[in-house]
C-alpha positions, 0 to 999 in steps of 0.5 A: 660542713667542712667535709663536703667544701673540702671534698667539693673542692677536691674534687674540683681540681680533678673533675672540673675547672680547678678554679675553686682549688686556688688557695684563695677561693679555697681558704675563703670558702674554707674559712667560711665553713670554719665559721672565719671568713676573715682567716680564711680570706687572709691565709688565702691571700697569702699562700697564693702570693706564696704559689704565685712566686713559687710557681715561676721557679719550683714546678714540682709544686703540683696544682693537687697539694693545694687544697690540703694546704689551703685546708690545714692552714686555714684550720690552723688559723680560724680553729687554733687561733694562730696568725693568718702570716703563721699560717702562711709561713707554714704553707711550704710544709703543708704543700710537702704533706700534700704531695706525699698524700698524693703519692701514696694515693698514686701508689694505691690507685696503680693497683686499678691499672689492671682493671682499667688496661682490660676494659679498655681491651674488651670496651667495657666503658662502665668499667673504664669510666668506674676506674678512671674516676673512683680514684679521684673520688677516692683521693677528694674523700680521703682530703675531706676525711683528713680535714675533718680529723684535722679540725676536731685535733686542732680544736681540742688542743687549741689552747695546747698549740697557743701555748706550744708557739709561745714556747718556741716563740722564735719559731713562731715569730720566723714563721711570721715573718715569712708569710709577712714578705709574701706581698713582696714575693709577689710584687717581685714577680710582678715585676719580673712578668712585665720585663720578660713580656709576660701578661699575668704581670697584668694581674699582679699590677692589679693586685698592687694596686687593690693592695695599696687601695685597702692596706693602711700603708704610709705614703712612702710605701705606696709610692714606692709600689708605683714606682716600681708599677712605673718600672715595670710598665717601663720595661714591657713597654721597652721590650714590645718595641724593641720586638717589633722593631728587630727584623726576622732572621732567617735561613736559607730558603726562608725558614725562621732561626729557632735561636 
């Protein structure tokens, strides 16, 4: 069962959509075939957090390493039993390894371009269409297959792993610690988003508001979160009316500044 959420999922960040490759969807559907939903739903939160922040300064992070991470972290959560925040801490490994996988799937799936710069030459589109999609397919079997191995190694050593963390404890406890400040990172650019006129700040209010809606935090917490929700709205506000009020400068004969 887990192959098949894995290679669907694959898949879909190639061929379709990618919605269902986000790593909340992804962990929580991948949680789900692990028989944790509630690992999946946790490890998910966190990680997107985790791109939500990374997204706006590293680009490199490319959408396709996603489901490997998604897929790693939540069998490391539900199947080894490790915490959700552990996970998520682990995140910025998992997303590494996935994007060497994709480079060495990139450096096999060159070997094609011969096959594919002839059919279109001669019009075979069968050809082209087989060429340009075996190797996404190849790539999303190759993710399935590594998660199913993933899962089997990680449940046979599963009391191996529990007593590797207590080992390196420090590590462990670091690694929770990260993924424990995600929330923070992204109410950080939440706050970021609505003062530079950006309108996924929208969604991040929302986020922080379902947050201090479901979590047990105490008062001051979740005045703090709407002070800085205030904050936020303030700047957007500021910034909207402080554009519509500056005039066009233009050039001679009419045309706009591009600074």
């Amino acid at each position: 069962m887990l192959g098949i959420v894995v290679f669907l999922l694959a898949a879909d960040q190639f061929l379709f959509t990618g919605m269902l490759s986000r790593p909340l969807a992804a962990c929580t559907l991948i949680g789900a075939a692990c028989g944790n939903l509630q690992a999946g739903l946790m490890a998910g939160g966190a990680i997107e957090m985790l791109l939500a922040g990374a997204d706006e300064s590293i680009r490199i992070l490319d959408r396709r390493n996603y489901v490997f991470a998604s897929a790693a972290a939540v069998i490391l959560t539900a199947s080894a039993g490790l915490d959700a925040q552990a996970a998520a801490g682990f995140a910025p490994v998992l997303i590494a390894a996935g994007t060497g996988l994709n480079h060495l799937l990139s450096i096999v799936n060159m070997s094609l371009l011969p096959s594919a710069r002839n059919a279109a030459e001669t019009r075979n589109e069968k050809k082209l269409a087989v060429t340009h999609f075996l190797p996404l397919l190849i790539a999303a079997a190759v993710s399935a297959v590594i998660a199913v191995l993933m899962q089997n190694a990680v449940s046979a050593n599963a009391e191996n792993i529990v007593l590797m963390a207590e080992k390196y404890e420090w590590v462990y406890k670091a690694l929770c610690m990260a993924g424990s400040l995600m929330p923070c990172v992204g109410f950080a650019v939440l706050l970021r988003n609505l003062s530079v006129k950006d309108m996924k700040g929208a969604f991040w209010a929302g986020a922080a508001a379902g947050s201090m809606i479901t979590a047990a935090i105490s008062p001051a917490a979740a005045l703090v979160i709407c002070a800085g929700a205030a904050f936020g709205a303030a700047a957007y506000d500021y910034h909207q009316a402080v554009k519509d009020e500056t005039p066009v400068k233009t050039q001679k004969g009419g045309g706009q500044k591009w600074w």
